[in-house]
KENU-106044 format. One record per atom (N, C-alpha, C): x, y, z; residue in one letter. Coordinates in steps of 0.2 Angstrom, whole numbers, padded with zeros to 4 digits, always signed. Layout:
XYZA ...
END
This chain:
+0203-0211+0149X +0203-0218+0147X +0196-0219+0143X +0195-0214+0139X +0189-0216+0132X +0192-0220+0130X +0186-0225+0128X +0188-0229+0121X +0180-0230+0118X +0180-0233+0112X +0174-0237+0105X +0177-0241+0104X +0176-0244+0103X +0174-0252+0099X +0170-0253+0095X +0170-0253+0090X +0168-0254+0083X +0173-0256+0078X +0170-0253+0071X +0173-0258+0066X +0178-0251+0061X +0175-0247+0065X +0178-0243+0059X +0183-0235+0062X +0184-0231+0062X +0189-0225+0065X +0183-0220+0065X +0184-0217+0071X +0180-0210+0073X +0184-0208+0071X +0181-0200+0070X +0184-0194+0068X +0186-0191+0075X +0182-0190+0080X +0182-0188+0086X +0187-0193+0092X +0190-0195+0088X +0196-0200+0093X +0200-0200+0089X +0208-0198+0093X +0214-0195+0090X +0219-0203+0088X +0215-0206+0091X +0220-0215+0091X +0214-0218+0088X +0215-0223+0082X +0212-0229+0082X +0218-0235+0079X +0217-0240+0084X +0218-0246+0085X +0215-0251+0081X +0220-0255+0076X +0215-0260+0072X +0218-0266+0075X +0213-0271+0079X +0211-0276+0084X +0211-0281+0078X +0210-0287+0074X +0208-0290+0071X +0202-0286+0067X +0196-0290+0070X +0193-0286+0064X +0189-0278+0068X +0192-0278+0075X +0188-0271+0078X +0193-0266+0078X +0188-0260+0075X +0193-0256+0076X +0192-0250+0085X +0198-0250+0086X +0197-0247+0093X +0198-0242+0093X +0197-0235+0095X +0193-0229+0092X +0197-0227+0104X +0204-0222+0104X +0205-0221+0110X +0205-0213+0111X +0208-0211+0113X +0210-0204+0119X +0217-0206+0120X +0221-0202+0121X +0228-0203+0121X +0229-0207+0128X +0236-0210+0127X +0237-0213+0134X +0238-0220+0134X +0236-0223+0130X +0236-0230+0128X +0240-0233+0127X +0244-0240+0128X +0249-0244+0125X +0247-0250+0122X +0249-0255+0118X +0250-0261+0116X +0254-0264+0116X +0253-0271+0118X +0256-0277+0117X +0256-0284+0113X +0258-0286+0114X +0258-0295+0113X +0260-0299+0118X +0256-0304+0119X +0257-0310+0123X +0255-0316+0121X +0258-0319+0119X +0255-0325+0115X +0251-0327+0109X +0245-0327+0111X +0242-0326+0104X +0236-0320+0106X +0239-0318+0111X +0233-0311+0113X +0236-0305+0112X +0232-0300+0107X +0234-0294+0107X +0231-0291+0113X +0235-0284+0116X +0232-0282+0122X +0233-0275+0120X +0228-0271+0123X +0229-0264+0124X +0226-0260+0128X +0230-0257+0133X +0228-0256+0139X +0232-0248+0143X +0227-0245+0148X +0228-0239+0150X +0227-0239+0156X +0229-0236+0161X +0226-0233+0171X +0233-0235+0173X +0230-0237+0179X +0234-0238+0186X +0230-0243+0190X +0236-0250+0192X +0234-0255+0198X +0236-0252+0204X +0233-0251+0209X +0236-0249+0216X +0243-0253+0217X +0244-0260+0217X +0249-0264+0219X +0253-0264+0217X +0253-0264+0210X +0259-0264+0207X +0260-0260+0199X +0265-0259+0194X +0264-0257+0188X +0256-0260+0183X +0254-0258+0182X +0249-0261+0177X +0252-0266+0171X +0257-0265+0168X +0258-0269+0164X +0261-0275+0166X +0264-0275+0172X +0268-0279+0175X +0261-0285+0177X +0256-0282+0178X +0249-0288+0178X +0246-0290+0174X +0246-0288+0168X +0242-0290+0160X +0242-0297+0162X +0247-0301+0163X +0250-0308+0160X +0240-0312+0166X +0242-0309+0172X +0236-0313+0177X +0233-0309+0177X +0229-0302+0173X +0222-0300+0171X +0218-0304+0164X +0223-0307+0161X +0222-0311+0155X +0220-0318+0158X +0220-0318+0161X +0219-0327+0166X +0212-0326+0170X +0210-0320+0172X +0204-0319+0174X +0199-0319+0173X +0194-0321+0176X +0187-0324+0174X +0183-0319+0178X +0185-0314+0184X +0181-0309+0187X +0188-0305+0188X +0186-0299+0189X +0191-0292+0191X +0193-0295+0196X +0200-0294+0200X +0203-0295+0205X +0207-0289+0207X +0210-0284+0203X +0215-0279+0206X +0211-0271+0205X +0214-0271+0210X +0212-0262+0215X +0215-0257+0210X +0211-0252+0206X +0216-0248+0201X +0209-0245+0200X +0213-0241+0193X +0207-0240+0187X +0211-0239+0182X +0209-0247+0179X +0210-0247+0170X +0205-0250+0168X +0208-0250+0159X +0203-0255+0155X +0208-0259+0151X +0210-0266+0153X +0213-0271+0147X +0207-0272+0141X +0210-0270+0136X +0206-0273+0130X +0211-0280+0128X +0208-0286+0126X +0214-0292+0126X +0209-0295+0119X +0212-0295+0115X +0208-0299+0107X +0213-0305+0106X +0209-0311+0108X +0209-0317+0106X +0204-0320+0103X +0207-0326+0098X +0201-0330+0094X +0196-0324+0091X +0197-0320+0088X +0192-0314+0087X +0187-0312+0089X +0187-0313+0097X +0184-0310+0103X +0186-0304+0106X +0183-0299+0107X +0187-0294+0113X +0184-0296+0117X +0189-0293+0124X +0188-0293+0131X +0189-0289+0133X +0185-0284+0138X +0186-0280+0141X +0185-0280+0150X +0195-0281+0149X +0197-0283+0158X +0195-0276+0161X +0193-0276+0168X +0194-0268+0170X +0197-0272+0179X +0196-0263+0184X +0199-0266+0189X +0193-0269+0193X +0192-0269+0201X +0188-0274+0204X +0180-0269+0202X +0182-0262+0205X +0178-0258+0205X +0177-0252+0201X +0176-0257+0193X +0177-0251+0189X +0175-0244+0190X +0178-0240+0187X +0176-0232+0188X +0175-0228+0181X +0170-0233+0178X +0169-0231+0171X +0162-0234+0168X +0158-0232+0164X +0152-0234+0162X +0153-0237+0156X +0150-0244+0153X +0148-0246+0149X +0143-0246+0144X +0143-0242+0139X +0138-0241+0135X +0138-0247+0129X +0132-0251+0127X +0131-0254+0123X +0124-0250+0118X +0126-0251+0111X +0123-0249+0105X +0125-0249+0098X +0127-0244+0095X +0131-0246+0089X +0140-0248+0091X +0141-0251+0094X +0146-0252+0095X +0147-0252+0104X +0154-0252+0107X +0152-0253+0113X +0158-0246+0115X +0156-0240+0122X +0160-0237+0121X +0158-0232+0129X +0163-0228+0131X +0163-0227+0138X +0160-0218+0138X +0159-0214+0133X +0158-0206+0131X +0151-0206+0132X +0149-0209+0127X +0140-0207+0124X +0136-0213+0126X +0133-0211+0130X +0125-0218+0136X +0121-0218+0129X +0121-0223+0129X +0117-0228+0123X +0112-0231+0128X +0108-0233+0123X +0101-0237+0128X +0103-0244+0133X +0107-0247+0132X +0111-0251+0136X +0118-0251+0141X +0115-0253+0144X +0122-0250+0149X +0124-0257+0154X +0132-0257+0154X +0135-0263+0157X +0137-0261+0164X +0134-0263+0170X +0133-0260+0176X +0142-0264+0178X +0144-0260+0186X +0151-0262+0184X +0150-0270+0190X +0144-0274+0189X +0146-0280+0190X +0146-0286+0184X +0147-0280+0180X +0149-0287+0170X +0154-0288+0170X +0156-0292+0165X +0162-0294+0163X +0160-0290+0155X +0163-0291+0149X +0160-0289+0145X +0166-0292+0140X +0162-0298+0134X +0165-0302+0129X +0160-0298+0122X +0166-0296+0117X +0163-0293+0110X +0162-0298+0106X +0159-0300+0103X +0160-0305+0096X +0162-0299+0090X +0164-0301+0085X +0168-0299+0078X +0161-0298+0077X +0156-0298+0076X +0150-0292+0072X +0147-0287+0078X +0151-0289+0083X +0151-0283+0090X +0144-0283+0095X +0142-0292+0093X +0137-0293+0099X +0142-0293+0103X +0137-0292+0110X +0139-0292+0116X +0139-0298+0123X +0142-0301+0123X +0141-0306+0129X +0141-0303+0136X +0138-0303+0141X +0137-0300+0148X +0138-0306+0155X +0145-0306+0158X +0143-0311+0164X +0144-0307+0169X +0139-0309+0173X +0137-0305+0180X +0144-0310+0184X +0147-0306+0189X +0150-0309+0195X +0148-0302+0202X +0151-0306+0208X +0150-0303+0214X +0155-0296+0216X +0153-0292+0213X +0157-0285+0213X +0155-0284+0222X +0152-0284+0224X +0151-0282+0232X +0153-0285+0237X +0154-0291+0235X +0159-0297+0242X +0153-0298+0246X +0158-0301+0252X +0154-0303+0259X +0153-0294+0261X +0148-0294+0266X +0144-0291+0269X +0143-0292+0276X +0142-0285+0282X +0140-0287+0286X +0138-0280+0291X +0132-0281+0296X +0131-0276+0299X +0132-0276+0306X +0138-0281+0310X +0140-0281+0316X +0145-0274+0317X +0141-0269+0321X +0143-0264+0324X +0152-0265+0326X +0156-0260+0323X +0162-0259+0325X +0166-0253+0331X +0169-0254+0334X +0172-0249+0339X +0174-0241+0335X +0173-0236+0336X +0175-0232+0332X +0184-0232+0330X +0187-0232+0337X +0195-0233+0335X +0198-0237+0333X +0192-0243+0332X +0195-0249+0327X +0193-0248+0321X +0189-0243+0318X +0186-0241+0311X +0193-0239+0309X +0194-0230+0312X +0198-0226+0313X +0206-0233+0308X +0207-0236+0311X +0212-0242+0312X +0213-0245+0305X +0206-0247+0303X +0205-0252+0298X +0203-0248+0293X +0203-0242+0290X +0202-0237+0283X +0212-0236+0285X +0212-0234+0291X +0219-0232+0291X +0224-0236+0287X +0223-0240+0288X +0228-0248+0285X +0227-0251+0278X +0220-0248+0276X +0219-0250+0269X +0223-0244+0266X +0221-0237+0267X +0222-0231+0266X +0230-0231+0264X +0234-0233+0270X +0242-0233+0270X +0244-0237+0266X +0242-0244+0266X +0243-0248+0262X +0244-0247+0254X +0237-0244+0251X +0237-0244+0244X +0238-0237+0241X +0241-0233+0247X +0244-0228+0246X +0252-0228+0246X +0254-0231+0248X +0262-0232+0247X +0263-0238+0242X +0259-0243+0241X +0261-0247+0236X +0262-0242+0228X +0256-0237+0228X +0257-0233+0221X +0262-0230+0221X +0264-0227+0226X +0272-0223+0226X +0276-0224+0227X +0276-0233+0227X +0284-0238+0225X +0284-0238+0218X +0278-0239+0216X +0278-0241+0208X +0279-0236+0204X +0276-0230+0206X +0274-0225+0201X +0279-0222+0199X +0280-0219+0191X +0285-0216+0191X +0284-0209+0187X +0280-0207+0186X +0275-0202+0182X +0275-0197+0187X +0276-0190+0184X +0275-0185+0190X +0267-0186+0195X +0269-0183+0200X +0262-0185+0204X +0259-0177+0204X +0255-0174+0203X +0252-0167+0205X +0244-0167+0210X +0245-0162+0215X +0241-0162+0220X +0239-0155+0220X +0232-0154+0220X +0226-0150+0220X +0223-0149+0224X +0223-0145+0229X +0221-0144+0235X +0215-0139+0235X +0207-0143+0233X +0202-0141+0233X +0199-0135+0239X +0202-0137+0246X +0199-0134+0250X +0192-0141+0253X +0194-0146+0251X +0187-0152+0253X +0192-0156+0256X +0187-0161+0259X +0192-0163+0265X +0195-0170+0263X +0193-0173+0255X +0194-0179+0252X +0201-0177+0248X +0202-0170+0246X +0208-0170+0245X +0215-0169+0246X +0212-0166+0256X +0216-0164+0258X +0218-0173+0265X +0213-0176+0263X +0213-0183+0268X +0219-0186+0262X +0223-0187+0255X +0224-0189+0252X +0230-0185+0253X +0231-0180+0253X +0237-0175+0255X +0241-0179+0261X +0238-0178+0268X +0239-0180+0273X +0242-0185+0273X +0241-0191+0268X +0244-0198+0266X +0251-0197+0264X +0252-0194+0260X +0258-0191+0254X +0261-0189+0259X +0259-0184+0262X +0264-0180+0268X +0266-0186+0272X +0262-0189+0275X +0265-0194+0280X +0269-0199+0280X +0267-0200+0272X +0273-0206+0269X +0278-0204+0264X +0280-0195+0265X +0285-0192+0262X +0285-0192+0255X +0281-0193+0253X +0280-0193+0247X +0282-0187+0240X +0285-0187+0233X +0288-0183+0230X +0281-0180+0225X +0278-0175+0226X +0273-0171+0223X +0275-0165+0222X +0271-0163+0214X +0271-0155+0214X +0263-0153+0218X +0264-0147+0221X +0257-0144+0226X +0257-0138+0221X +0249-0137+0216X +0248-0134+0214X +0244-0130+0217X +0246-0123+0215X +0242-0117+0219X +0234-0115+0211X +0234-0119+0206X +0231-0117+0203X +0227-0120+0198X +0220-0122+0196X +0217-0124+0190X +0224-0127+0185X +0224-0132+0181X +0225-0133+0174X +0222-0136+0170X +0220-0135+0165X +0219-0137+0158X +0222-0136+0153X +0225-0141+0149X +0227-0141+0143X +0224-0145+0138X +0224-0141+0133X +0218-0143+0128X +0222-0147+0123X +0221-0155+0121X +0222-0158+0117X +0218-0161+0109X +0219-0165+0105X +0212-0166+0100X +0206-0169+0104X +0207-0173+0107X +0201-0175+0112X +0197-0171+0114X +0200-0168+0120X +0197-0163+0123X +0192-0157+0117X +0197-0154+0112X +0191-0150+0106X +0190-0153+0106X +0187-0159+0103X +0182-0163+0098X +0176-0166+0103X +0176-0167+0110X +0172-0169+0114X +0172-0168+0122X +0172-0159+0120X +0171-0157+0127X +0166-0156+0129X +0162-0153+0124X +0154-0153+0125X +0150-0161+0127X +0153-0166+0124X +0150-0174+0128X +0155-0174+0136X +0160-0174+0135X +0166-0176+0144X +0162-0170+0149X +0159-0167+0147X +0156-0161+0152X +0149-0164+0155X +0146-0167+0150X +0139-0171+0155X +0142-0173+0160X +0147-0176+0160X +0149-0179+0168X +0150-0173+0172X +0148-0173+0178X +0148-0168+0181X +0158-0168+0184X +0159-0172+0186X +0165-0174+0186X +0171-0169+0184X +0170-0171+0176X +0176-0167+0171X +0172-0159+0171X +0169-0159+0173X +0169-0149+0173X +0173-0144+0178X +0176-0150+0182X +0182-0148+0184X +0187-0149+0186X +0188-0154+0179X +0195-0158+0181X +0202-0153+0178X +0205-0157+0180X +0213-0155+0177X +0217-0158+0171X +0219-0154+0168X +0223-0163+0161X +0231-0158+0160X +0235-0161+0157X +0241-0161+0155X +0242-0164+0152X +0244-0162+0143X +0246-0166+0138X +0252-0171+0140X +0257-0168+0143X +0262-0174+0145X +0260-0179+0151X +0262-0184+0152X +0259-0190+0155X +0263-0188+0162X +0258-0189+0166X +0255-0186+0173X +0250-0192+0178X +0252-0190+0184X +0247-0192+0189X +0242-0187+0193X +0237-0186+0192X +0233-0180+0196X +0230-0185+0204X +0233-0182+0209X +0226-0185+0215X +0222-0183+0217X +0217-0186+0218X +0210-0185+0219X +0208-0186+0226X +0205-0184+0227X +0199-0185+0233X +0193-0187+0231X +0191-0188+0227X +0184-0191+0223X +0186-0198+0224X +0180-0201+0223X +0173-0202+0225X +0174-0201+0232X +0175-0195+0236X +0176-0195+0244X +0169-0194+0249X +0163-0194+0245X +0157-0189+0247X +0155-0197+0248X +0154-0202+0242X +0153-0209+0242X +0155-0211+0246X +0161-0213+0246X +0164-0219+0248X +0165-0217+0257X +0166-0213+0260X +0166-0210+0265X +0159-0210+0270X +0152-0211+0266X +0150-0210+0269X +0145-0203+0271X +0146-0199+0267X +0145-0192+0264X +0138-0190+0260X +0139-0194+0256X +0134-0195+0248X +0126-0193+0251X +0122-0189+0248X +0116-0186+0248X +0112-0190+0248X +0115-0196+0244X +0106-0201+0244X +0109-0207+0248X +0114-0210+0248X +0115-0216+0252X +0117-0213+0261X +0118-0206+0262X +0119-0207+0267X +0113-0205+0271X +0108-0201+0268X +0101-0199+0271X +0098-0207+0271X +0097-0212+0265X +0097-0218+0266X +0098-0222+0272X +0103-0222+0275X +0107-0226+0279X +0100-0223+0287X +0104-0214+0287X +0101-0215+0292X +0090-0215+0293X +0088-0216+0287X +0081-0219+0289X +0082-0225+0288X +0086-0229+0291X +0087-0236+0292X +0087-0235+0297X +0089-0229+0303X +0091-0227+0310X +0085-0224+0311X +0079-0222+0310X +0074-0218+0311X +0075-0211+0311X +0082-0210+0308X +0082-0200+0307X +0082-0199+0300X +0087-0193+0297X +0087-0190+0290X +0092-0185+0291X +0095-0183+0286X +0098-0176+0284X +0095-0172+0286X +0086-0172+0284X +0086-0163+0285X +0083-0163+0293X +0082-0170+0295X +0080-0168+0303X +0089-0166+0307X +0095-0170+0306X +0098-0165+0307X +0103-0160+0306X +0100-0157+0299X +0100-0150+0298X +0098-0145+0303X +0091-0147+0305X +0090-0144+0310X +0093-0144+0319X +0096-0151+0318X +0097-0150+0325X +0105-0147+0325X +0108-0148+0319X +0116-0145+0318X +0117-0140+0313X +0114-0133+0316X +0115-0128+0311X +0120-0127+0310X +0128-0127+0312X +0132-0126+0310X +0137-0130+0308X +0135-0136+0307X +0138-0142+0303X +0142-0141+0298X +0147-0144+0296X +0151-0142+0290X +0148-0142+0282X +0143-0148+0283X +0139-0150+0277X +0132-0145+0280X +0130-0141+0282X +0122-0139+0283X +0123-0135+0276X +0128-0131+0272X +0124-0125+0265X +0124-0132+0258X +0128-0136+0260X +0128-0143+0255X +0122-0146+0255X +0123-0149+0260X +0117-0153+0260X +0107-0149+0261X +0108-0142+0263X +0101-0137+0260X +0103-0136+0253X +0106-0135+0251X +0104-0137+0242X +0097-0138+0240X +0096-0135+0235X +0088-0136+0231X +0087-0144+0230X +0093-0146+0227X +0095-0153+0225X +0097-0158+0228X +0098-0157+0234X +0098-0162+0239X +0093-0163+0243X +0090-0158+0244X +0082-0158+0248X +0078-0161+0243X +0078-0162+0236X +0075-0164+0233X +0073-0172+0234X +0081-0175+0233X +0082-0181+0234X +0081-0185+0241X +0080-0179+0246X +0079-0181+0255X +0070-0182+0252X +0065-0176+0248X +0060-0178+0250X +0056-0185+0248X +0061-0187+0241X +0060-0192+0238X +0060-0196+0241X +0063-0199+0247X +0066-0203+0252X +0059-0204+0257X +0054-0198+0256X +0050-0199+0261X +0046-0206+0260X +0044-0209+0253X +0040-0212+0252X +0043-0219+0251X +0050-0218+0251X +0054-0226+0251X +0051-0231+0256X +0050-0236+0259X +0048-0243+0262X +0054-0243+0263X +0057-0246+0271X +0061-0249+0275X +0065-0255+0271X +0068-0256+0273X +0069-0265+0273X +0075-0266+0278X +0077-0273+0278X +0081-0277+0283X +0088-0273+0283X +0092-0273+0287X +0097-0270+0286X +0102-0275+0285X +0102-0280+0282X +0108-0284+0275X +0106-0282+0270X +0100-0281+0268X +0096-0281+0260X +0098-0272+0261X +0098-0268+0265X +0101-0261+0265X +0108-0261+0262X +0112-0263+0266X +0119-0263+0264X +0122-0264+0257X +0117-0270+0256X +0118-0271+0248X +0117-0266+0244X +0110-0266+0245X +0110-0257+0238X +0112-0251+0241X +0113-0250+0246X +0120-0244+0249X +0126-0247+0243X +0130-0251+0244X +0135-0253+0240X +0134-0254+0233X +0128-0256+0230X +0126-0255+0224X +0127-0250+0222X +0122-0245+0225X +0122-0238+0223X +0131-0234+0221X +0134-0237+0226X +0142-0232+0227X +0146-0235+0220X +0147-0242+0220X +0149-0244+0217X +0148-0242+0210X +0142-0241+0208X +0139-0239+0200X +0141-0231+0200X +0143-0229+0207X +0144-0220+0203X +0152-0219+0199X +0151-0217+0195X +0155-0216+0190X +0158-0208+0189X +0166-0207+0190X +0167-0201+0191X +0172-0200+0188X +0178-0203+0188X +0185-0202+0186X +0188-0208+0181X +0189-0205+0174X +0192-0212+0171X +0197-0212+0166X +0201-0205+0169X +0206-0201+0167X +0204-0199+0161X +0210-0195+0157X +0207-0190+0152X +0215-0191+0150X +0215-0193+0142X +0222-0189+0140X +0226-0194+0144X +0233-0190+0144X +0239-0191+0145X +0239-0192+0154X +0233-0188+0157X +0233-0187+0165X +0230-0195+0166X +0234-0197+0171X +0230-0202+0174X +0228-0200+0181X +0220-0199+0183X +0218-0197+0189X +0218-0203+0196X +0222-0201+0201X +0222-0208+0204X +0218-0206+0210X +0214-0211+0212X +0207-0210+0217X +0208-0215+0221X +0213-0216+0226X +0212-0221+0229X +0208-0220+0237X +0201-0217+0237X +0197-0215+0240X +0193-0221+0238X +0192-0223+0232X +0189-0227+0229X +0189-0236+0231X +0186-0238+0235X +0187-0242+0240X +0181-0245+0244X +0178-0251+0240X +0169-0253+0241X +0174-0256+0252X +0178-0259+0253X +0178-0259+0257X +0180-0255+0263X +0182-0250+0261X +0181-0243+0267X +0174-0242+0265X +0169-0241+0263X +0164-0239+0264X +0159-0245+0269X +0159-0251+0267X +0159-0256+0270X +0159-0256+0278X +0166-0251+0279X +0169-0249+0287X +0162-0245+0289X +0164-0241+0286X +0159-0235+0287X +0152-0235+0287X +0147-0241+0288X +0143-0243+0287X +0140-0246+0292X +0146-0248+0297X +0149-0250+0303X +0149-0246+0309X +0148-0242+0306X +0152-0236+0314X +0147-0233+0319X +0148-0235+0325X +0141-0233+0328X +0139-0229+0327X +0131-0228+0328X +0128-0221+0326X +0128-0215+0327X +0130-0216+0334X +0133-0207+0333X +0141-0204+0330X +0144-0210+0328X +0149-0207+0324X +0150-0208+0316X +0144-0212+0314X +0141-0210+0308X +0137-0206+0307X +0133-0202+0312X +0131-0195+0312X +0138-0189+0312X +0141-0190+0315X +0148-0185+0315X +0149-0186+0308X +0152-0188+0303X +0155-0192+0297X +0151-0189+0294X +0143-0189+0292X +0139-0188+0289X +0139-0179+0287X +0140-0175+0294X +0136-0169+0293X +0142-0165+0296X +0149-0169+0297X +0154-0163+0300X +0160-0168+0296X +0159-0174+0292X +0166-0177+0292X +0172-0176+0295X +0169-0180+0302X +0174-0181+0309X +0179-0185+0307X +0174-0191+0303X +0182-0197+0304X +0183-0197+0299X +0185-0193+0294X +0189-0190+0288X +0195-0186+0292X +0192-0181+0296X +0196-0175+0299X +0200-0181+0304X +0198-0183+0307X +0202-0187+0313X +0207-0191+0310X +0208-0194+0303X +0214-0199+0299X +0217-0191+0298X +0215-0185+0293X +0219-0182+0293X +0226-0178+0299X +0222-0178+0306X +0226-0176+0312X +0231-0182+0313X +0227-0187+0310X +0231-0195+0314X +0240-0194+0309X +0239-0191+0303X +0242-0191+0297X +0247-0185+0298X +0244-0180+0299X +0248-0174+0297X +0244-0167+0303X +0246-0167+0307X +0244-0164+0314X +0244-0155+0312X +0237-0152+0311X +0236-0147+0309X +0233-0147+0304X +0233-0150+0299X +0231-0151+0292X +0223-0148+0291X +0219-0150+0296X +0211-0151+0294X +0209-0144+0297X +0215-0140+0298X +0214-0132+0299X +0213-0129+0292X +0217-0133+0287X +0217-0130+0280X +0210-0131+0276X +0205-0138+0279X +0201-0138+0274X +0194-0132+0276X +0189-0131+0271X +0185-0126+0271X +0180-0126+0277X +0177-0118+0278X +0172-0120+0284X +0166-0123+0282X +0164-0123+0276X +0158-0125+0273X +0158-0127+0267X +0156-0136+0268X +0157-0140+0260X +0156-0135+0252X +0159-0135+0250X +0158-0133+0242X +0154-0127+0242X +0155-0124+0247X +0151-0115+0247X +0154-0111+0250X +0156-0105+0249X +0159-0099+0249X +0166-0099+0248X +0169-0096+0252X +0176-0096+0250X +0180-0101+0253X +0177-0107+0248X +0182-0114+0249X +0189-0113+0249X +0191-0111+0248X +0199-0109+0245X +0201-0107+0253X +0198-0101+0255X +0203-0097+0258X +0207-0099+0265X +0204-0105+0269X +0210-0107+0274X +0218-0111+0271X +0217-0111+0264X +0222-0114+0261X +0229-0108+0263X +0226-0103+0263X +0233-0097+0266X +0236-0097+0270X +0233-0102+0276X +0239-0105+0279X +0244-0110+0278X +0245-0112+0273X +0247-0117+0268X +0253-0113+0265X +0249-0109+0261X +0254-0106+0256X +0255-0098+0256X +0251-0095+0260X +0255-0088+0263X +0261-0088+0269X 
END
């Protein structure tokens, strides 16, 4: 889901789009419309329902309301407008034009709105991407309950609507086998891939060297034919996992990750989280100043909400429905020693997958993203 916004065609975009006086500069996957006197043109997935079947009440919005990840561009009055969902999952770069590949000095964080003018000034309106808040402690089996309900929900809405093949990548991590779990449970029709793919399109030549800064697409998957890939991403985030926000949290609690590295040597996360790179950002941490814990919450949720991971590619729409400011919200919730479990063994990740599909969390790896991830997948597929 690249796109530019300017006036004129890149060479490095296989699509351009001519807006009134912008030229829109895409990546394959895009369609257009008319409604009215508004030209649209728009790519992703809404959890709830078809995305185009919303255009009509994404055009009438004044702040993000649906759960997805797309981008409406809508040229009225020769203004662009750049709709996206509540929590976009894509960065805005502002400089010689406006565009989502190459970080320019200005960046639209994902609580903007963002209005182009015809000589490609930028208008910016903040609204309330984070919602209400709160740090009243929750029962663990009523966490377990309330991700479970959001989880089920906005996972069976996409697989009433969706008509695109679905393909499912079973990393060996437990965000995308928590996503599996789901599929199984609600019978869902997927092909189970035993293997990496890439298919190389103009895009991908022309800017794989930029798509690769993201750590993200260095190992993603694409297919030229249009496609649904599931993810497990942002599942380290939003779960509750994340190296900086969740060593954060717990010196809100007066501990850290590496004090319980030492006391959980053989924790699912202990080779991930000893990382040169993560003990890096734990010593950073040393020197951080406390604060309140509502004024915590909020930059916990800042932080999650601005990481940017997946904003499809091509013809592949990646669908993340792990991506979810109010399951983490839960998780932020959950008394302390089970937000320690979650942290350093991802308990109540593993626990929704037994709740789902009984055995399952035997397939995921004995150690996050180190050694042979792969190989309890054999019971699976031997």
């Amino acid at each position: 889901m690249f796109f530019h916004v300017g006036h004129d065609p890149l060479e490095n975009f296989p699509c351009h789009w001519k807006l009134g006086k912008f030229c829109i500069n895409t990546d394959a996957g895009w369609q257009q419309t008319i409604l009215g006197d508004s030209t649209v043109l728009y790519k992703g997935y809404a959890d709830a329902a078809p995305l185009e079947s919303l255009i009509p009440t994404i055009l009438d919005q004044t702040v993000p309301q649906h759960i997805g990840n797309f981008c409406v561009l809508v040229l009225a009055d020769d203004t662009l407008k750049i709709q996206t969902d509540l929590y976009r999952r894509y960065p805005i770069y502002i400089g010689h034009g406006i565009n989502n590949l190459v970080p320019w000095p200005r960046t639209a964080w994902s609580d903007s709105t963002i209005t182009v003018n015809s000589d490609l000034g930028v208008i910016e309106n903040k609204f309330n991407v984070i919602g209400a808040t709160t740090d009243l402690e929750i029962p663990y089996a009523h966490a377990l309950d309330q991700v479970d309900r959001i989880l089920y929900k906005k996972i069976q809405q996409f697989l009433e609507h969706n008509t695109k093949p679905l393909k499912v990548f079973l990393s060996g991590g437990v965000d995308t086998m928590l996503v599996y779990s789901y599929l199984m449970r609600l019978g869902a029709d997927f092909e189970l891939l035993e293997c990496s793919h890439l298919d190389h399109d103009y895009f991908w030549r022309m800017n794989s060297h930029l798509i690769e800064k993201y750590w993200a697409y260095k190992q993603i998957h694409h297919w030229r034919d249009p496609c649904v890939l599931a993810s497990g991403a942002p599942g380290d985030e939003f779960m509750l996992r994340s190296p900086t926000t969740a060593d954060l949290y717990l010196r809100s609690k007066n501990s850290s990750i590496p004090d319980l590295l030492l006391a959980r040597p053989d924790c699912l996360h202990h080779a991930y989280f000893s990382q040169t790179k993560h003990q890096q950002i734990f010593q950073e941490h040393d020197d951080i100043s406390t604060v309140d814990t509502s004024t915590l919450i909020r930059d916990l949720c800042n932080i999650v909400v601005n990481d940017w991971q997946h904003w499809h590619l091509g013809n592949t729409l990646t669908w993340t429905p792990l991506r979810d400011l109010e399951i983490f919200k839960i998780m932020l919730r959950l008394p302390f020693e089970h937000a320690v479990d979650q942290i350093m063994d991802s308990r109540f990740s593993l626990d929704l997958i037994e709740r789902n599909c009984a055995g399952a969390s035997r397939l995921v790896s004995d150690q996050k993203n180190t050694g042979a991830v792969l190989k309890n997948l054999n019971r699976l597929f031997c």
